[in-house]
VEXPA-328531 format. One record per residue: residue number from 1; y, z, x of N, C-alpha, C in turn. Coordinates in Angstrom, 3 decimals, padded with zeros to 6 digits. Example, Ala and Ser with C-alpha at 12.3 -4.5 7.8 and 13.67 -1.06 7.14 Angstrom:
2
(site 1 (-005.690 007.800 013.190) (-004.500 007.800 012.300) (-003.300 007.800 013.200));
(site 2 (-002.250 007.080 012.850) (-001.060 007.140 013.670) (000.030 007.870 012.900));
% end
This chain:
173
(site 1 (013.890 -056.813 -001.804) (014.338 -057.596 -002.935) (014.322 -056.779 -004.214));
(site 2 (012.958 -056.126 -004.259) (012.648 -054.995 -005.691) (014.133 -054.267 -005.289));
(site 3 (014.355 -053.427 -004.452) (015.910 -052.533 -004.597) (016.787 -053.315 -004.953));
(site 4 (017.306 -054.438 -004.294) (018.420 -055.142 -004.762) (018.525 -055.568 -006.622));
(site 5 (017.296 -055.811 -006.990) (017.402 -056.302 -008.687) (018.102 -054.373 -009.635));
(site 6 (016.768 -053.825 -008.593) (017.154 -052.057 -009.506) (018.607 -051.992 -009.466));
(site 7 (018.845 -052.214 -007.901) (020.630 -051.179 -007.633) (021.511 -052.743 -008.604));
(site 8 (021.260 -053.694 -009.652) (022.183 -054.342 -009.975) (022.047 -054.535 -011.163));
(site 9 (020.540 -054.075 -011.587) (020.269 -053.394 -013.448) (020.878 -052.008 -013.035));
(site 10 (021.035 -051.434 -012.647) (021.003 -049.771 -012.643) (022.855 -049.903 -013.041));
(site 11 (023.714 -050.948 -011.928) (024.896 -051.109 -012.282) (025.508 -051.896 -013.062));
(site 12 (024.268 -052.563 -014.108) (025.060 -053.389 -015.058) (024.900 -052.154 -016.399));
(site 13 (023.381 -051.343 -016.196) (023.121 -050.132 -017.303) (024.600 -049.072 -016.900));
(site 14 (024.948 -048.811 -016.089) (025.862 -048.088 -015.862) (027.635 -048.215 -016.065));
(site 15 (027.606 -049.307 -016.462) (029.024 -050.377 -016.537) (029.066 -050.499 -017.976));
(site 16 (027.703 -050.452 -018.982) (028.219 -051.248 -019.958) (028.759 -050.367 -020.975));
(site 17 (029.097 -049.024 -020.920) (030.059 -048.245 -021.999) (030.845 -048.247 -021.523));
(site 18 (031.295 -049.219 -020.649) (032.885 -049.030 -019.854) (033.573 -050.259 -020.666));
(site 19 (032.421 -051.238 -020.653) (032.725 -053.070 -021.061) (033.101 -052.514 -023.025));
(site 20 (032.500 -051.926 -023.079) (032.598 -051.699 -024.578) (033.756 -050.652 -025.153));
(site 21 (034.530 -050.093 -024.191) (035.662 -049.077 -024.816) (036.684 -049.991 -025.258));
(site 22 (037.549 -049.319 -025.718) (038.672 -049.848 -026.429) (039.326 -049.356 -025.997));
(site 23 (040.982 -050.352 -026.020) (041.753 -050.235 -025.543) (042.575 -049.158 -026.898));
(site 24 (043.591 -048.294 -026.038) (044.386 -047.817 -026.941) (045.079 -048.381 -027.797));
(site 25 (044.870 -048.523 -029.361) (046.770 -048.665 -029.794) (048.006 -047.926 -029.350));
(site 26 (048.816 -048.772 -029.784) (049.991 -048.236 -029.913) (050.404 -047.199 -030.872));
(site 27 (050.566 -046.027 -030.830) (050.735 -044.917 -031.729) (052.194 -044.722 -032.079));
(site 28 (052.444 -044.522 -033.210) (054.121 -044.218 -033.589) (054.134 -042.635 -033.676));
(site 29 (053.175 -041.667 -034.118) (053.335 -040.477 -034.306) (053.023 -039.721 -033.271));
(site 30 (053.624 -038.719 -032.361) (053.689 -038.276 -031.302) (052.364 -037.377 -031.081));
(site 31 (051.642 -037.507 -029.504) (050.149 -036.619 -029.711) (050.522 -034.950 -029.695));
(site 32 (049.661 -034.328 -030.634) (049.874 -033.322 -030.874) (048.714 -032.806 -029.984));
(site 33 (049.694 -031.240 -029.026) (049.333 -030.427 -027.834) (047.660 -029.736 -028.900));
(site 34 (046.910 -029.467 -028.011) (045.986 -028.508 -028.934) (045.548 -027.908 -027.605));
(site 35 (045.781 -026.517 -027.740) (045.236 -025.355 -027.157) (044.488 -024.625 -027.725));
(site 36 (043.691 -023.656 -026.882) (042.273 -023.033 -026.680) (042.945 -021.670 -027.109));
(site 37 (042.025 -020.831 -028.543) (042.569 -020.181 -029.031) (041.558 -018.962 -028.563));
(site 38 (041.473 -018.235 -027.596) (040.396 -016.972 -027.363) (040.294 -015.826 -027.898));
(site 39 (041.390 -015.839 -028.958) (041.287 -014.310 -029.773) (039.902 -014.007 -030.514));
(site 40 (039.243 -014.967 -030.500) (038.213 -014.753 -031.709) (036.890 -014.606 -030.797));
(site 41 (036.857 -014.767 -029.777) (035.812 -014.447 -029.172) (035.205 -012.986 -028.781));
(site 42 (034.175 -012.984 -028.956) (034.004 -010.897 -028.438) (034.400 -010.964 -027.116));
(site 43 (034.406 -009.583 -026.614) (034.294 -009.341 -025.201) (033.645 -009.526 -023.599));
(site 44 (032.443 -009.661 -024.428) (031.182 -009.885 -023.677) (031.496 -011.457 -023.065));
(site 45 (031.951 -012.315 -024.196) (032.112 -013.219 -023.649) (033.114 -013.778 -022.654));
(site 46 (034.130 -012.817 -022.616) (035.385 -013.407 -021.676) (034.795 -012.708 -020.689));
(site 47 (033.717 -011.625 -020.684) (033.740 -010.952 -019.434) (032.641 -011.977 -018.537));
(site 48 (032.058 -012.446 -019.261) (030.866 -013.557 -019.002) (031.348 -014.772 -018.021));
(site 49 (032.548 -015.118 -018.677) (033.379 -016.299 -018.041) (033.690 -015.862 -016.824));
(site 50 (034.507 -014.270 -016.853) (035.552 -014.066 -015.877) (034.571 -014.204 -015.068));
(site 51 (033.282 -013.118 -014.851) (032.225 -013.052 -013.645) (032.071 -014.709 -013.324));
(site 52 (031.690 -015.198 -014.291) (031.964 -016.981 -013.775) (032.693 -017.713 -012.643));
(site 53 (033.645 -017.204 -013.432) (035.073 -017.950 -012.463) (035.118 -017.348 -011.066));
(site 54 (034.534 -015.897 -010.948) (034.945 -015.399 -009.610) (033.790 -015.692 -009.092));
(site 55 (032.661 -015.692 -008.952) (031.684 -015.992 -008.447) (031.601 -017.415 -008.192));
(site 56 (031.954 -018.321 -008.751) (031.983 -019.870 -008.606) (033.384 -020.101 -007.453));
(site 57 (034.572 -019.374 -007.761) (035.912 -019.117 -007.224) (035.463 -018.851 -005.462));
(site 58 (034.943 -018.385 -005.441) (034.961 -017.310 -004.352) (033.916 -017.715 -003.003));
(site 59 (033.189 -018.365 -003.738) (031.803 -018.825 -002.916) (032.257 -019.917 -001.675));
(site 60 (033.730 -020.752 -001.570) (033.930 -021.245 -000.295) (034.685 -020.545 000.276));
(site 61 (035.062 -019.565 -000.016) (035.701 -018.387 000.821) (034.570 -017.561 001.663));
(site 62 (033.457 -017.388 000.144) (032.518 -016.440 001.094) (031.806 -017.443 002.270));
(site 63 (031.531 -018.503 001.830) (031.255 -019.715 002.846) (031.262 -019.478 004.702));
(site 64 (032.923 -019.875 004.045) (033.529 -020.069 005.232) (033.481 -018.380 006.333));
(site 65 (033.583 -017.554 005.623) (033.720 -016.145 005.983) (032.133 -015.956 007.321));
(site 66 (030.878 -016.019 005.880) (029.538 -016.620 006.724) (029.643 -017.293 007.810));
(site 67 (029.702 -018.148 008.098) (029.475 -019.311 008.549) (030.273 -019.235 009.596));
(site 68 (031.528 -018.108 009.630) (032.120 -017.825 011.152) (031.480 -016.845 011.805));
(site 69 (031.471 -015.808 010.448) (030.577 -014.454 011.038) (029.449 -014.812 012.290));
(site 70 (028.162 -015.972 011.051) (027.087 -016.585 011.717) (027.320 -016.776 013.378));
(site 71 (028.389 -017.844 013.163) (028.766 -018.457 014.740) (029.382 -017.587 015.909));
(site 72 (029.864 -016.333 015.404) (030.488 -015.333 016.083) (029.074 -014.869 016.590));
(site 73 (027.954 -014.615 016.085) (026.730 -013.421 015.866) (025.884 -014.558 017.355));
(site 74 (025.802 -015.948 017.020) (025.446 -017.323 017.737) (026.177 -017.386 019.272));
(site 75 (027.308 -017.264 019.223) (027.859 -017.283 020.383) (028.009 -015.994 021.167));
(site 76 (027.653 -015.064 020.490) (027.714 -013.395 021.599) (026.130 -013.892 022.014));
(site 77 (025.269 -013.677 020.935) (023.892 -014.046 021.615) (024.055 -014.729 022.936));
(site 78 (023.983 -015.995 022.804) (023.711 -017.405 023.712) (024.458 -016.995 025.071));
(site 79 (025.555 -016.747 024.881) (026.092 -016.404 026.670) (027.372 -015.315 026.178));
(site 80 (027.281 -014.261 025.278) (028.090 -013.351 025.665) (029.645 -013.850 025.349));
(site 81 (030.052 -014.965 024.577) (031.317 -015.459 024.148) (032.448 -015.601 025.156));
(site 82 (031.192 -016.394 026.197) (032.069 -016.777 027.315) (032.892 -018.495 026.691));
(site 83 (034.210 -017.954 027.295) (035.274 -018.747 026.997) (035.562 -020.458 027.824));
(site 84 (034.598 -020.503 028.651) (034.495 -021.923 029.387) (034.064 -022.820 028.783));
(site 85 (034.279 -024.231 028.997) (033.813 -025.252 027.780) (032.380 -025.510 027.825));
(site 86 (031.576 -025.246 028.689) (030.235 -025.239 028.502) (029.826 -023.615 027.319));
(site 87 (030.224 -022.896 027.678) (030.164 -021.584 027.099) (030.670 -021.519 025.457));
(site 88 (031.892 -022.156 025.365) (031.805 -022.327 023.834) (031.508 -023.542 022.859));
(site 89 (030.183 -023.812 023.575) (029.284 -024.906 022.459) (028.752 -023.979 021.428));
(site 90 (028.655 -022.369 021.534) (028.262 -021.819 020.260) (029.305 -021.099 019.638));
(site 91 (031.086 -021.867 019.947) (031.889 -020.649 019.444) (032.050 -021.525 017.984));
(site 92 (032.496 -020.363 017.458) (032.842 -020.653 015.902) (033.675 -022.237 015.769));
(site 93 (034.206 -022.420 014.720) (034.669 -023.756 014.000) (035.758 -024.236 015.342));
(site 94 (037.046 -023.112 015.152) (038.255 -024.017 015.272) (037.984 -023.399 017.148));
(site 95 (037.398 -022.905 017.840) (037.025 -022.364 019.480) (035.730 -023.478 019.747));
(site 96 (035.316 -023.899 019.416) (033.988 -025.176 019.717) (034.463 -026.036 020.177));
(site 97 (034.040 -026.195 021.442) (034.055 -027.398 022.725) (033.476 -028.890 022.039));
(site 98 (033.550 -029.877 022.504) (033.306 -031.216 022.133) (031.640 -030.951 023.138));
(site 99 (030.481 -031.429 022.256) (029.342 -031.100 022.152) (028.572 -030.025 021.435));
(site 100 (028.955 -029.190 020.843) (028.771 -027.517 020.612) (027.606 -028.082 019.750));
(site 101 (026.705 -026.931 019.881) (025.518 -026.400 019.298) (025.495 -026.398 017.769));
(site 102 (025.234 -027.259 016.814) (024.892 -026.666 015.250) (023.955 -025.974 014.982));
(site 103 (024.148 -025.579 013.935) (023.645 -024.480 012.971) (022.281 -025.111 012.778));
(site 104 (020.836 -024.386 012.843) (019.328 -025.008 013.034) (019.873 -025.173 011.430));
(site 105 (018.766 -025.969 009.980) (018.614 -025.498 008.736) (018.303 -024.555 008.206));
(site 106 (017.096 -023.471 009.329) (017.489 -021.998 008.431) (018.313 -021.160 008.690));
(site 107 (019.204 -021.372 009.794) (020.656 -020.811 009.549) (021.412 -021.178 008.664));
(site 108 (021.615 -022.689 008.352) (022.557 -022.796 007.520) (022.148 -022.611 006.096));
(site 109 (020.928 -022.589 005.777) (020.109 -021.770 004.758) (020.669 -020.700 004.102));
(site 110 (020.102 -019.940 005.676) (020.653 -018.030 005.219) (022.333 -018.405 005.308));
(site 111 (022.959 -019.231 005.295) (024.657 -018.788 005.853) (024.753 -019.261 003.800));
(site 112 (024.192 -020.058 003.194) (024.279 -020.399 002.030) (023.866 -019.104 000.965));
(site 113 (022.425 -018.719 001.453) (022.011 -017.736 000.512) (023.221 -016.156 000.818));
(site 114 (023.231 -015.931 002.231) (024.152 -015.136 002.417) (025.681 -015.132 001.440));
(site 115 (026.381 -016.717 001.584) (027.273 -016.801 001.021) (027.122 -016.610 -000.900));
(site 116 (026.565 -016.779 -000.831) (025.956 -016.805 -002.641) (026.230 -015.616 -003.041));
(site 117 (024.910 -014.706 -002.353) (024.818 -013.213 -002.563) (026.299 -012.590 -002.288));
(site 118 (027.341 -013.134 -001.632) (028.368 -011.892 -000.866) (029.427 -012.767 -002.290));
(site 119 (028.983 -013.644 -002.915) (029.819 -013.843 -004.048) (029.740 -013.673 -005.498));
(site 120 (028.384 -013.653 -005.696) (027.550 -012.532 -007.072) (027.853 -011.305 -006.650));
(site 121 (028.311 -010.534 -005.797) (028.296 -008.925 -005.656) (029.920 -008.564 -005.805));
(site 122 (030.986 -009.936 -005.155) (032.296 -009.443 -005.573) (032.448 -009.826 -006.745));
(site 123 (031.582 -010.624 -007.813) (031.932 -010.833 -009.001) (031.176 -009.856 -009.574));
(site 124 (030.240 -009.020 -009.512) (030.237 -007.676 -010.301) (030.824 -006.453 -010.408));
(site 125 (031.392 -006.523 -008.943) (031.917 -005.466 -008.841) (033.309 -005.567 -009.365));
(site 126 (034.148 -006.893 -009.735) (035.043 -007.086 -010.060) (034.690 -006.959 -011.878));
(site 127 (033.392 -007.533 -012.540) (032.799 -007.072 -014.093) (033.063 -005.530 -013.998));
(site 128 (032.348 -005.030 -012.927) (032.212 -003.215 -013.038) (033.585 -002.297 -013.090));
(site 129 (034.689 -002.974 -012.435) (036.388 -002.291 -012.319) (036.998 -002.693 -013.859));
(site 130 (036.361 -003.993 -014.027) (037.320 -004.602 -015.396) (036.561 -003.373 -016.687));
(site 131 (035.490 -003.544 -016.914) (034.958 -002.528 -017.929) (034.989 -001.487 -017.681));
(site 132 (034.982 -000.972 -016.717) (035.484 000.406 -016.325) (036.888 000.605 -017.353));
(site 133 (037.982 000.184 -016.459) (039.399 000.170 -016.902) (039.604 000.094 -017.929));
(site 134 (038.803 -001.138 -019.021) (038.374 -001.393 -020.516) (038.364 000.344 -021.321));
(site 135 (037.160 000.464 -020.675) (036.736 002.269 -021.289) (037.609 003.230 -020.878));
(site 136 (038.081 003.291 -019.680) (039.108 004.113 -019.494) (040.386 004.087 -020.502));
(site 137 (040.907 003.113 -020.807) (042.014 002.772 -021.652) (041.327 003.380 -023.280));
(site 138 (040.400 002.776 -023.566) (039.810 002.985 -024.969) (039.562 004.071 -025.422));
(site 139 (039.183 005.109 -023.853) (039.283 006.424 -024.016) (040.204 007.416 -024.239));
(site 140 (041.238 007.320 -023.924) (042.727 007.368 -023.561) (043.584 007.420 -024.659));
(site 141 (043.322 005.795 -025.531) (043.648 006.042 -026.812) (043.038 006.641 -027.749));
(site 142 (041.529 006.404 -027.931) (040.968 007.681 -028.587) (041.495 008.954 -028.933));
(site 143 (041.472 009.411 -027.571) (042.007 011.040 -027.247) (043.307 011.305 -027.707));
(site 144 (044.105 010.377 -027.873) (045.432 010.490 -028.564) (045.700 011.525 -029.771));
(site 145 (045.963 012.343 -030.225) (046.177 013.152 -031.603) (046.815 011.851 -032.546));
(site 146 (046.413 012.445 -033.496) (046.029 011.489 -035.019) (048.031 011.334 -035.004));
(site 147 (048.321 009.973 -035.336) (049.972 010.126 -035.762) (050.784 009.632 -034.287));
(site 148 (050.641 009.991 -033.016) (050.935 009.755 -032.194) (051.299 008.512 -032.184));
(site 149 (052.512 008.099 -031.514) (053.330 006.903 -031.013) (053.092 006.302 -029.476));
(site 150 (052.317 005.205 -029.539) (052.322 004.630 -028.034) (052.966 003.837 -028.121));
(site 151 (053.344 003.409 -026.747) (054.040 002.180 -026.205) (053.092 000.934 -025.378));
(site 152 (053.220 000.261 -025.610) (052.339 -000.764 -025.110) (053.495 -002.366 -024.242));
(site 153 (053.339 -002.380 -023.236) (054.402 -003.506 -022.511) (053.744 -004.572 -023.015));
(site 154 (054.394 -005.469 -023.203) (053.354 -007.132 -023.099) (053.608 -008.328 -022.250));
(site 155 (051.964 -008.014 -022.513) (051.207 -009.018 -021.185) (052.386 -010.337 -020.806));
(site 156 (052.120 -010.907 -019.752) (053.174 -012.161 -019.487) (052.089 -013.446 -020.134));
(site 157 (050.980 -013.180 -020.446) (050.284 -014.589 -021.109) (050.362 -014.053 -022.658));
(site 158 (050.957 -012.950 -022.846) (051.630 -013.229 -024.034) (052.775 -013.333 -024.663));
(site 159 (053.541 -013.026 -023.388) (055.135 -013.825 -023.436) (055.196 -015.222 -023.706));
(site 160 (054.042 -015.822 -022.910) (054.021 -017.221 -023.197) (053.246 -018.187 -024.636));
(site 161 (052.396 -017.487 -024.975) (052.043 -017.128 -026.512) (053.290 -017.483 -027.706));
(site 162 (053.808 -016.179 -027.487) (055.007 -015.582 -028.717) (056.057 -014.915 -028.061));
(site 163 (056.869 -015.199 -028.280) (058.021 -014.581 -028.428) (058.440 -013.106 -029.010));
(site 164 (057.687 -012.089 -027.967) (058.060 -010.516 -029.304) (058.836 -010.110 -027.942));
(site 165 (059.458 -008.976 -028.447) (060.093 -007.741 -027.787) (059.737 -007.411 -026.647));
(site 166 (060.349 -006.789 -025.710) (059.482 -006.345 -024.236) (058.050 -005.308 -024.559));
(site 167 (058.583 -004.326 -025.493) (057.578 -003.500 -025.980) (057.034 -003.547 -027.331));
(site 168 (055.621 -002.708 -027.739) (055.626 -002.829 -029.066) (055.075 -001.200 -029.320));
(site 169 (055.342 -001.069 -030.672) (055.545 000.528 -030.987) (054.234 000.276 -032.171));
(site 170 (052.987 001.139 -031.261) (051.844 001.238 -032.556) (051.723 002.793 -032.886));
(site 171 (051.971 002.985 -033.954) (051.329 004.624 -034.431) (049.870 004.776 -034.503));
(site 172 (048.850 005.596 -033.811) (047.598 005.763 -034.432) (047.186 006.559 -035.497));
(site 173 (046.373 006.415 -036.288) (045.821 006.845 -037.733) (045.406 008.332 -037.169));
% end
């Protein structure tokens, strides 16, 4: 009885900034687009994100990658990746017989921590190529003699930006 009163305060506390929104007016002046302006941010920080995105990106890939590996490593053990339907209760996902063997919890443990780790390491090493390339370029122009004319193509997310020329012509000091 105590659960039933909680789970129906818990969903009247949970309902009531819903009971209280407002409905839209009607607007005559059209909504204006607002986009995310990243020029002003340092470096550190987009590089912060990017490692973000790939490491968060990547982790049901590395998952899934695990987690066959695992069952490949499971089914040579157990009988040698014999192909009979008793025999592949330990084959991987889409080769598993109707009954097959799951994963104990500290396999699927290590197939998690495994997957984690194999996705923090392609997102550094993907930080380590990007700043690399960063310094390589920075170096590059450096080394340039004073007066020199480069050419620079532009980016396609800044085609979509602005509207300039295919190329742009910077002189260095």
């Amino acid at each position: 009885m105590k659960k039933i009163i909680f789970s129906a305060v818990l969903f009247i506390f949970l309902l009531t900034p819903v009971f209280k929104a407002q409905a839209q007016g009607l607007s005559t002046t059209e909504p204006t687009e607002i986009t995310f302006d990243s020029t002003g941010l340092p470096g550190w920080v987009k590089d912060v994100r990017r490692w973000e995105i790939i490491a968060f990106g990547t982790f049901p890939f590395s998952l899934f990658a695990v987690t066959f590996i695992t069952d490949m490593f499971r089914w040579n053990d157990a009988n040698g990746m014999d192909f009979s339907s008793t025999g592949r209760r330990y084959a991987p996902w889409p080769l598993k017989s109707a009954g097959g063997v799951d994963m104990s919890n500290d396999e699927f443990q290590r197939s998690i921590l495994l997957a984690a780790g194999l996705s923090l390491t392609l997102a550094f090493v993907d930080l380590i190529i990007t700043i690399t390339k960063r310094n390589n370029e920075l170096r590059r122009l450096e080394s340039a003699p004073s007066g020199s004319v480069t050419i620079e193509r532009s980016r396609p997310e800044d085609d979509n930006n602005n509207s300039q020329e295919e190329s742009q012509f910077h002189e260095s000091d």
